[in-house]
N, C-alpha and C positions, 0 to 999 in steps of 0.2 A: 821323284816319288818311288819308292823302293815296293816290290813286289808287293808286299804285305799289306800295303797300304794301298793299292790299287784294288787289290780283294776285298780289303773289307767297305770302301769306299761302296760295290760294287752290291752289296748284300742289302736287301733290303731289310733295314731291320725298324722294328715298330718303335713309334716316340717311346719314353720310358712310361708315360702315362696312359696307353693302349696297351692291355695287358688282359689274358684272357676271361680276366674278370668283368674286365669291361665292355668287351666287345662281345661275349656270350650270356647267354642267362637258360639258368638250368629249371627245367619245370618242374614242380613241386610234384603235381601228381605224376606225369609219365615217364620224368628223367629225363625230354626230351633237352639237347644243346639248342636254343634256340638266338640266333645272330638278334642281339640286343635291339636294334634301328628295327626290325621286324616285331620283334615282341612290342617296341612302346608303338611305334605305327597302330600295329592292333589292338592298342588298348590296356597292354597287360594282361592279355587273354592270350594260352596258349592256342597256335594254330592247328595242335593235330590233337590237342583232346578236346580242346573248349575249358580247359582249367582257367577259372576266372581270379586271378592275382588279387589281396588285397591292393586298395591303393588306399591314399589319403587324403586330406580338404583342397589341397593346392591341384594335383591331379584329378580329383574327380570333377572342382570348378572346370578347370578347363576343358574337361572333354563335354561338359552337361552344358554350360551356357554360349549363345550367341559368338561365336568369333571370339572362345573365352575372355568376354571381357566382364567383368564383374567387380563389388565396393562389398570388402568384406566391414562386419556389421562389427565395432568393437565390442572385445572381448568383456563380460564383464567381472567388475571387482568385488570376490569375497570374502571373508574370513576365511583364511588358512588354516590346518589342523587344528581344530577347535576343539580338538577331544586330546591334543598330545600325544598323539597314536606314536608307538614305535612297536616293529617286530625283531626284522637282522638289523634294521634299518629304519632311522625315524623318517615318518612321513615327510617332512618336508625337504630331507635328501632325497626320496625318491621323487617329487615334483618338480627338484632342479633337473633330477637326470632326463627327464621323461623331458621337460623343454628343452632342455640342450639336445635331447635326439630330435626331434621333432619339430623345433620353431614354434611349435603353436603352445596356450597360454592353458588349457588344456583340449578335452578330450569333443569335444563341438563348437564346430564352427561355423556360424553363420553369413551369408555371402546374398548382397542384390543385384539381380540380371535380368534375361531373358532367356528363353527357350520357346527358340519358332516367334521369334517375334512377341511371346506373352510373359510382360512380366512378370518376377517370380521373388520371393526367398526363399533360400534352399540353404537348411542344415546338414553338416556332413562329420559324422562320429569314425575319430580314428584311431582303431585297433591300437597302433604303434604306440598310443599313449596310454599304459596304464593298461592295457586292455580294453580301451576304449569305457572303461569303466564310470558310472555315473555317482558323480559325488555332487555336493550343492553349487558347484560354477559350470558342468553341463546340466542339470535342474534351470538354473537359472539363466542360461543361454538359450534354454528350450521354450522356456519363456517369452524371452526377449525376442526371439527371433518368431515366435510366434505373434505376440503385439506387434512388432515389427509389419507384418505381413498384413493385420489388421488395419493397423496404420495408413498402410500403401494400400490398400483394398487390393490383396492380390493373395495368391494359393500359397500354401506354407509347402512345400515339399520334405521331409526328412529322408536322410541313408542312414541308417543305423549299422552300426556294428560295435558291439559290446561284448564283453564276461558275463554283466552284471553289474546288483552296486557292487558302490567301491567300500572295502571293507572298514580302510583305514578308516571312514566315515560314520559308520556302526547306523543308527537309529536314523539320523541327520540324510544318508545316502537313501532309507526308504523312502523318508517322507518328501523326495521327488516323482514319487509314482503318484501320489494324489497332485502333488501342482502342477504335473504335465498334464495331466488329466482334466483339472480346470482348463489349463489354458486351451487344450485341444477342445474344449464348452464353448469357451469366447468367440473361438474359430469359429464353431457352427451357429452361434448367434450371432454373430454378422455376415452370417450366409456365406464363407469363402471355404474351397477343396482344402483338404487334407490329407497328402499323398505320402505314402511310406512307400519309401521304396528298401526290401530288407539284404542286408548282403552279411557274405559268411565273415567272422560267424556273430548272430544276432539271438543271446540268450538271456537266462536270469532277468532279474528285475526290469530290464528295458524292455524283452518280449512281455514281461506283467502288467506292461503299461504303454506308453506311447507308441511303442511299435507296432502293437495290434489293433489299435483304433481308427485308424486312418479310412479316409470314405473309399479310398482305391488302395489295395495291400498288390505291391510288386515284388519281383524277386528277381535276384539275379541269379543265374544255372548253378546247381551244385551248392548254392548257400547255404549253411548248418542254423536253420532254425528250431529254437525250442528253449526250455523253461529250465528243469533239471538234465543231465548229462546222463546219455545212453546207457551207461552200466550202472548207474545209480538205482536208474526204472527198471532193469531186469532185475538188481537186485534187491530193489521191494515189491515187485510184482513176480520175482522168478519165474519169469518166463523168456526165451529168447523172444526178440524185439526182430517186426519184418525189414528186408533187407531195403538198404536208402532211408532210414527212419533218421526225420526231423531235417532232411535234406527236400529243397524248395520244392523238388518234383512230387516229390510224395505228401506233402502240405499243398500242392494244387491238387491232387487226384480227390484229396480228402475235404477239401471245400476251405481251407484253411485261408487261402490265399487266394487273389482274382486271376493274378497270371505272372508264367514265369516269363522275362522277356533277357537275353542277349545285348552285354553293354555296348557293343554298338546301336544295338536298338531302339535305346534308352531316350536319348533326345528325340528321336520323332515320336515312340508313344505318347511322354509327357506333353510334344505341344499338340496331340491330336487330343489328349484328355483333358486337358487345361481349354482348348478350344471349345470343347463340348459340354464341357461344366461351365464356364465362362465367356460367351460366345462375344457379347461385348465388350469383351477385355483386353484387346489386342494391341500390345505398344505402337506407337507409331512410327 
């Protein structure tokens, strides 16, 4: 073995697939380099500000139910661009892209578990897709997953995170704010919780409807709640807007919301409130 080859032998060098992308992750708000196995550990929460990460349906399943085990609820099937929408791009390009990012069929996903022992369904809206934007197959997921929970006699849980509707959808994407609105009726006629839990960022027509209805409104820290976008409201109301506005803290100060809580925190609140609403209801 000739010199050369003694040295490099000698060097520890990383597989080609450990690469500083991998092994770090950069935080959105403070810039901090945070060592990757530390951040997913935590949640996807940074450690030195509390920057709460989005995540998505697969990741937030696991960290909210029992020993993440959980029976995602099939997706349901609807008509596809039913208006023919195109802008740069026709709608149903951008619906392959968005599943091929993503894996999921689209933008809510519903899933049956536990949390603390009390069964649950729990819908979870994800950013990644679309903006997490509601068109008529999260309309109708929202639904489903709601009778779903009916079904089961158990609390319907929602995360929301949304833009808004979804545009490609025009008329079609409103008229889910009145059927989520029945269905969240059904909910309360046959006496079962209705938990929102809202994360950043949760606006437009989702906050107009399902998001704000829930019998217990959660948040998670720092989440961008609200209707129209910040510069919009100064510039019809010209006025500067106070400072944290439509961020979770300042929609608790203001009675907006019940309480902000820390996604580690997450799973014990839901099964203390699931308990207390439910006291009977406790899987076996």
């Amino acid at each position: 073995m000739s010199w050369l080859s003694r040295v490099k032998s000698g060097i520890p060098f990383l597989p080609k697939k450990q690469t500083a992308d991998t092994l770090w992750h950069k935080c959105a708000k403070c810039g901090t380099m945070i060592f990757l196995k530390e951040w997913e550990d935590n949640l996807r929460v940074c450690p030195r500000c509390d920057f709460h990460d989005r995540i998505g349906p697969k990741q937030r399943f696991d960290y909210i139910f029992d020993d993440a085990r959980y029976e995602k609820l099939t997706p349901p099937e609807v008509r596809e661009d039913p208006l023919k929408f195109r802008d740069t791009k026709r709608y149903t390009d951008r619906l392959k892209d968005a599943r091929s990012k993503t894996g999921d069929r689209d933008a809510l996903i519903n899933a049956r578990g536990a949390i603390g022992g009390h069964k649950v369904v729990v819908g979870v809206q994800n950013f990644a897709f679309m903006g997490g934007s509601m068109g008529v197959a999260v309309g109708t997921a929202f639904v489903e997953g709601a009778r779903a929970a009916i079904a089961d006699k158990v609390p319907y849980i929602i995360f929301t995170a949304s833009g808004g509707a979804r545009m490609q959808e025009a008329v079609l994407s409103l008229m889910q704010l009145p059927r989520t609105t029945v269905a969240i009726n059904e909910l309360r006629e046959a006496g079962l919780p209705y938990i929102v839990v809202l994360t950043d960022p949760t606006t437009g027509g989702v906050t107009a409807s399902y998001a704000m209805l829930g019998d217990i409104q959660i948040a998670e820290p720092g989440a961008l709640i609200g209707f129209a976008g910040q510069r919009v409201i100064e510039q019809t109301i010209r006025e500067k807007l106070p400072e944290g506005f439509q961020r979770a803290e300042y929609l608790l100060q203001h009675g907006m919301i019940d309480m902000v809580v820390p996604r580690g925190e997450l799973t014990g609140t839901l099964s203390r409130l699931i308990a207390f609403l439910m006291p009977e209801k406790k899987a076996a």
